[in-house]
RODO-2510 file (C-alpha; in nm, 4 decimals, decimal comma):
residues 264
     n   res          X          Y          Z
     1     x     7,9556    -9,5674     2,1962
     2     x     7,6717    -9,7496     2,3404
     3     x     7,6131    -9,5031     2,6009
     4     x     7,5227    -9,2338     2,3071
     5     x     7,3071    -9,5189     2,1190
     6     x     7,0974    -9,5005     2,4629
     7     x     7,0857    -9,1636     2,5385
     8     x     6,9816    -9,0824     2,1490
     9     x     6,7271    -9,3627     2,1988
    10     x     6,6158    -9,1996     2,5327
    11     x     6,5594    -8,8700     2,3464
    12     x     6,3661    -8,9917     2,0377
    13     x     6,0877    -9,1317     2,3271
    14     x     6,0313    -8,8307     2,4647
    15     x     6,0070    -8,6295     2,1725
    16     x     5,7596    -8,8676     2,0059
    17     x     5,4675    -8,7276     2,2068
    18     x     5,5234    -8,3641     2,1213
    19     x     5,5575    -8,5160     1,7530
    20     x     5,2528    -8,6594     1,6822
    21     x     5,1161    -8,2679     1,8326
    22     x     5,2468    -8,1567     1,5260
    23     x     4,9750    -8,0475     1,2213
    24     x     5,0971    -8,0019     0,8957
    25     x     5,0069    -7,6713     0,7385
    26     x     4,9204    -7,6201     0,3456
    27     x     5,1196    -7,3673     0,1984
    28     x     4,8247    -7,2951    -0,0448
    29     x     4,5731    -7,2349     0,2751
    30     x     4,4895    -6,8990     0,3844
    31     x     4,7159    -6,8018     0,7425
    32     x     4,4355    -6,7700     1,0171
    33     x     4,1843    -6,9630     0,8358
    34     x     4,0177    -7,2143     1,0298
    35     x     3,9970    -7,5631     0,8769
    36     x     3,8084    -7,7918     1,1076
    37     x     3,8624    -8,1551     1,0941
    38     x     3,6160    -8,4374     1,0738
    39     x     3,6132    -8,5119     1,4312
    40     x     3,5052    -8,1171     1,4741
    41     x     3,2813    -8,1146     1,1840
    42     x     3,0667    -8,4216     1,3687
    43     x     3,0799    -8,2822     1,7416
    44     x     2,9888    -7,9149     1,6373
    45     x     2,6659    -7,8460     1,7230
    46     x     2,6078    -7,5080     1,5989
    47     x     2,6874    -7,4911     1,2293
    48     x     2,4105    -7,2998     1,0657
    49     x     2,3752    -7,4865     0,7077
    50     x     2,2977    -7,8024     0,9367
    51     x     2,0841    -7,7061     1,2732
    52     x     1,8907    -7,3144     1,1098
    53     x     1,5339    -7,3729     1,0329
    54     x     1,3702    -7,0063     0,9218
    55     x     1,0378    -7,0371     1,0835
    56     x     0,7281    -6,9460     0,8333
    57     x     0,5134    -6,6785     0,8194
    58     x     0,1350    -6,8306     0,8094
    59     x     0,0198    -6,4560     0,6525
    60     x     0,3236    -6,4735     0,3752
    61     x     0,2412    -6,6348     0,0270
    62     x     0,3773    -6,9162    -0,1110
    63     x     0,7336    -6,8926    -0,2397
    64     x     0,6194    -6,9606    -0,5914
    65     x     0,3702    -6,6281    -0,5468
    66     x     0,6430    -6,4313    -0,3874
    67     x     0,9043    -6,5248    -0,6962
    68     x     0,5592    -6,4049    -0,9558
    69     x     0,5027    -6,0835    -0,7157
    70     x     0,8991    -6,0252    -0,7316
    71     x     0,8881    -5,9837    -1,1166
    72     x     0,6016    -5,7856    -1,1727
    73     x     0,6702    -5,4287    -1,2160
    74     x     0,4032    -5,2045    -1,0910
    75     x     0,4172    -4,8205    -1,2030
    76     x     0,4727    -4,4798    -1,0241
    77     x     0,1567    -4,2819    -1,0979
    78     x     0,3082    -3,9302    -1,1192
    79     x     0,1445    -3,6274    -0,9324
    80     x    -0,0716    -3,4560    -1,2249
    81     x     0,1044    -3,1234    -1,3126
    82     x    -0,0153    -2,8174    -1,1355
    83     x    -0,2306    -2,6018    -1,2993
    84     x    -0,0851    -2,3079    -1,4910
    85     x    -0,1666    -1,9645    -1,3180
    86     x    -0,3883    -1,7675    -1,5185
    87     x    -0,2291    -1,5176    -1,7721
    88     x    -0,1298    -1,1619    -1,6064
    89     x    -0,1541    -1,3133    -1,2680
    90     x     0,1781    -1,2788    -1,1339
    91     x     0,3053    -1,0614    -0,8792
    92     x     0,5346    -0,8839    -1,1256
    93     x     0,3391    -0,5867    -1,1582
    94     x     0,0136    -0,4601    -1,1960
    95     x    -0,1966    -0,5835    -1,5129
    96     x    -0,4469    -0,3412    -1,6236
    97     x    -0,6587    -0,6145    -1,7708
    98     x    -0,7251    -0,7591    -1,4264
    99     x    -0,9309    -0,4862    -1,3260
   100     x    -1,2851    -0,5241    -1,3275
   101     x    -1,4326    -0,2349    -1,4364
   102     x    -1,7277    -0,1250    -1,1765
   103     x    -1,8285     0,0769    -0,9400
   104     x    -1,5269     0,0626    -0,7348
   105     x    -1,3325     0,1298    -1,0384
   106     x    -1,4852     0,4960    -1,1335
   107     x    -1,4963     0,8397    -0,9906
   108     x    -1,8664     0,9426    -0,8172
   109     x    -2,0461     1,2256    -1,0247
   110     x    -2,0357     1,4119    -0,6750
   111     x    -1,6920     1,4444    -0,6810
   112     x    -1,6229     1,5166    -1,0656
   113     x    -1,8426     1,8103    -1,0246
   114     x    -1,6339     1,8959    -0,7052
   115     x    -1,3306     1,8810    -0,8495
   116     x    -1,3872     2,0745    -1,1779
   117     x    -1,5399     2,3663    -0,9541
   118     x    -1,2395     2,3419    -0,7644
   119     x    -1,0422     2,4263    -1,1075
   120     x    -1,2770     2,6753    -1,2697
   121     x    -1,4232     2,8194    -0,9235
   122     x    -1,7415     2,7457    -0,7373
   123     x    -2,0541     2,8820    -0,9281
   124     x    -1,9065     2,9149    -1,2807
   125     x    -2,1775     3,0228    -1,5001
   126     x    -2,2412     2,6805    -1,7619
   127     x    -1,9652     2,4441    -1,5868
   128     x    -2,2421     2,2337    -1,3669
   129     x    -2,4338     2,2051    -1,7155
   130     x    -2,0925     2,0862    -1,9276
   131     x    -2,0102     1,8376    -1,6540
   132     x    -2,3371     1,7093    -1,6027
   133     x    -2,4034     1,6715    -2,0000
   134     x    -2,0915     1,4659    -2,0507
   135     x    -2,1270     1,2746    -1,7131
   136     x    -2,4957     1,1315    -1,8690
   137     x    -2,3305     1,0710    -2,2017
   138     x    -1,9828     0,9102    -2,1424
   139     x    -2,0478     0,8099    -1,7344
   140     x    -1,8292     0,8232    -1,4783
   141     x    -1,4603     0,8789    -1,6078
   142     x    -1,1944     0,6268    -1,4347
   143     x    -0,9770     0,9526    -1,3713
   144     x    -0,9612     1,3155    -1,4057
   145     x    -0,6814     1,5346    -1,4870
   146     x    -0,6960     1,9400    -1,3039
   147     x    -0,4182     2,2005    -1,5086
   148     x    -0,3315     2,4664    -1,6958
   149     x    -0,2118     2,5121    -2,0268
   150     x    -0,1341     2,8445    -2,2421
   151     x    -0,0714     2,8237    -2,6010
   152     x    -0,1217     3,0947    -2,9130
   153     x    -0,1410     3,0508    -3,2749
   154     x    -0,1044     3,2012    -3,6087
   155     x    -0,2089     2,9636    -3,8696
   156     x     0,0282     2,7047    -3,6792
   157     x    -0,0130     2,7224    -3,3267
   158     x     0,1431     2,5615    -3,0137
   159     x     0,0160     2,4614    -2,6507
   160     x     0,1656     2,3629    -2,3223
   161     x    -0,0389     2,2321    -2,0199
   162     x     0,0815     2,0207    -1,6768
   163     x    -0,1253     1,9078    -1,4346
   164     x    -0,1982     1,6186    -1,1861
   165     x    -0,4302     1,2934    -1,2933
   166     x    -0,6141     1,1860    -1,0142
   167     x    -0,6498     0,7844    -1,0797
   168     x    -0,9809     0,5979    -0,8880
   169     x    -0,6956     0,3294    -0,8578
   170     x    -0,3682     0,4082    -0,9099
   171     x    -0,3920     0,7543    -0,7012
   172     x    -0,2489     1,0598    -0,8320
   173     x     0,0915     1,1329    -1,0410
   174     x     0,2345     1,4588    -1,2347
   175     x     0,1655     1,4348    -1,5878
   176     x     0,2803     1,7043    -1,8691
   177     x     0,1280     1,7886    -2,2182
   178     x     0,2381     1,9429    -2,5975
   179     x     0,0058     2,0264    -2,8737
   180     x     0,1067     2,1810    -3,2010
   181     x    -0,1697     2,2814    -3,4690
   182     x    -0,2784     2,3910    -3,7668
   183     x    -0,4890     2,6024    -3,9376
   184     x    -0,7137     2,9027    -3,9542
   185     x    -0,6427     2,9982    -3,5831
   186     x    -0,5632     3,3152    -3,4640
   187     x    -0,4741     3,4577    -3,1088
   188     x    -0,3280     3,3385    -2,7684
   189     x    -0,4967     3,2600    -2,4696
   190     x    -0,4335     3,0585    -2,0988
   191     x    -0,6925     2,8637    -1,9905
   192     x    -0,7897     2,6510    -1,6621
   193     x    -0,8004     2,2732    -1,7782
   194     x    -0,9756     1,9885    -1,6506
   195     x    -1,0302     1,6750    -1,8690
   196     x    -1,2018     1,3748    -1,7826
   197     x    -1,0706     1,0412    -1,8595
   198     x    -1,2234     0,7160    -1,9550
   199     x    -1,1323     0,3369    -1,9825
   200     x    -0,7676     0,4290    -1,8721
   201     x    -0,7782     0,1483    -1,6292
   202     x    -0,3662     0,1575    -1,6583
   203     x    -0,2345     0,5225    -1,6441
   204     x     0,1040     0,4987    -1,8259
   205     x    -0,1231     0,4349    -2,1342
   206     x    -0,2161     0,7774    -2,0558
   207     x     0,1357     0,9011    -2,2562
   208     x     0,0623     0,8962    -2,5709
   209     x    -0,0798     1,1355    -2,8846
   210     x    -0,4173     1,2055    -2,8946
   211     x    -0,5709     1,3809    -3,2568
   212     x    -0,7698     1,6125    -3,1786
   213     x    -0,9684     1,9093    -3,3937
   214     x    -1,1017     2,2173    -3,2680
   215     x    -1,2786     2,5493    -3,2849
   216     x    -1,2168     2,8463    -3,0334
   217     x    -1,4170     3,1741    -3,0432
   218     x    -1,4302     3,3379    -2,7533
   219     x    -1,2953     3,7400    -2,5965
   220     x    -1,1790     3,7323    -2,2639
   221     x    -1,3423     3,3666    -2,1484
   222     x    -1,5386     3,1267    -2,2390
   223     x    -1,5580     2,7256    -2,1993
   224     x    -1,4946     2,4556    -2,4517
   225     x    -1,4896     2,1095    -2,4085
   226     x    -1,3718     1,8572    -2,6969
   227     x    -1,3608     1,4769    -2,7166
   228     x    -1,0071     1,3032    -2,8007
   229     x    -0,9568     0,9347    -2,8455
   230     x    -0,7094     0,7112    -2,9169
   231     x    -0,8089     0,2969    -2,9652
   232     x    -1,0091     0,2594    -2,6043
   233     x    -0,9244     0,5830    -2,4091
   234     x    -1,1164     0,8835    -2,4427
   235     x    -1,0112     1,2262    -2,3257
   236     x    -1,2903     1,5325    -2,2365
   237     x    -1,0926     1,8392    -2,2086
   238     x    -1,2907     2,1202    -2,0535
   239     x    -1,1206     2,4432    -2,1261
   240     x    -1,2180     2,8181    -1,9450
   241     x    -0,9781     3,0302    -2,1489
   242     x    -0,9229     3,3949    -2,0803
   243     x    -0,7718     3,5676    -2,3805
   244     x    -0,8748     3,6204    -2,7482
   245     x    -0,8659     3,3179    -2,9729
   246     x    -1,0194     3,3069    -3,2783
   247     x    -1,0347     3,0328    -3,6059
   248     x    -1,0382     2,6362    -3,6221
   249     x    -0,7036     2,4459    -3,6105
   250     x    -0,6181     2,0572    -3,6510
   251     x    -0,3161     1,8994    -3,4224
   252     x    -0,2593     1,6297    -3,1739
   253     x    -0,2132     1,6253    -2,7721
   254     x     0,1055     1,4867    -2,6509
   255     x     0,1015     1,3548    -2,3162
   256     x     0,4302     1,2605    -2,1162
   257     x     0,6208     1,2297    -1,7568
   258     x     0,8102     1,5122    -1,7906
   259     x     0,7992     1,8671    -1,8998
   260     x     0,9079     1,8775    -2,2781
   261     x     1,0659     2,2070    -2,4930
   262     x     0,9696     1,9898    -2,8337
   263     x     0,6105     2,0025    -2,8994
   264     x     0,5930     1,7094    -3,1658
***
């Protein structure tokens, strides 16, 4: 029995050591968490709420100005709004009303008179006089149209005409014409047209109706020019018929893309 006492005895001294090794862990502590003691607290050199000291900035305001600077809010200035492009500007088309009208814009007198003796024939007897006569009246024309039409009438007549408009601008395109009439107008006749054109700075205003009133008297040819309007555009039609036409008739001038049966 005493034997054990002294060998338990024996074994409680050497444990003690590793005993007092021993830390006691809070249950209510994060695991891993580090939890210095007082000892470390005192010997650590490097904690940063103790030994960092932010060094100043001599240009920097005081605090108190940096806290006022903080709080005041200082606007965006917007970019001003770009200006809005000009009306019939865009590059969805062409815009008649953009065109200046000028020089550039109108067919010489040279080659009006060239073309109409291209359509009636060079040295037509009264053509260079017609031309010239309308040319000092009206000016240049914007476009001229060169065709043929043949029509007849007997108290109500009818006319159809094609040709091609050759446009200062726009170049040339096919362009078709109706006309019915009446009156006291008697006889049928085909003539040579060629009809000058002004303020038709946009050519697809070109197809409309155009009123027109006229007298024909002539046996086997003649010329006869007319004036047709409608709001801005005015229409010379120079006509060398050959046929018998006779009387005075009142109708319109239908003008369209294609070739049309229907006169109205």
């Amino acid at each position: 029995m005493l034997r054990i006492s002294v060998t338990f005895a024996a074994l409680l001294l050497a444990a003690a050591p590793a005993m007092a090794q021993i830390e006691t862990v809070d249950p209510n502590q994060a695991a891993g968490a580090y939890q210095p003691s007082g000892a470390d607290e005192q010997a650590d050199p490097y904690r940063a709420e103790d030994n960092y000291q932010s060094t100043p900035d001599p240009a920097a305001p005081p605090r108190d100005q940096q806290q006022d600077s903080a709080d005041e809010y200082t606007p965006i200035e917007s970019a001003p709004p770009s200006a809005a492009p000009p009306a019939g500007s865009g590059s969805a088309g062409f815009d008649a009303r953009n065109i200046p009208v000028g020089e550039e814009t109108r067919v010489p007198a040279g080659n009006v008179l060239a073309a109409a003796e291209g359509v009636f024939g060079r040295g037509a007897r009264g053509l260079a006089n017609i031309v010239e006569g309308i040319l000092r009246e009206q000016g240049e024309p914007v476009a001229y149209i060169t065709g043929q039409e043949a029509g007849g009438a007997f108290v109500f007549g009818l006319r159809y005409g094609s040709g091609t408009m050759h446009h200062q601008v726009e170049g040339q395109r096919r362009v078709y014409w109706t006309g019915p009439s009446i009156g006291f107008d008697v006889g049928g006749n085909a003539d040579k047209v060629f009809i000058l054109v002004y303020n038709l700075h946009d050519s697809q205003r070109l197809f409309r109706r155009y009123p027109q009133a006229e007298g024909n008297f002539h046996f086997v040819g003649g010329f006869a020019a007319q004036y047709l309007r409608r709001g801005d555009v005015v229409l010379v039609p120079i006509r060398l018929g050959v046929g018998w036409r006779l009387g005075a008739n009142a109708g319109y001038m239908r003008f369209s893309e294609r070739s049309r049966w229907l006169p109205f």
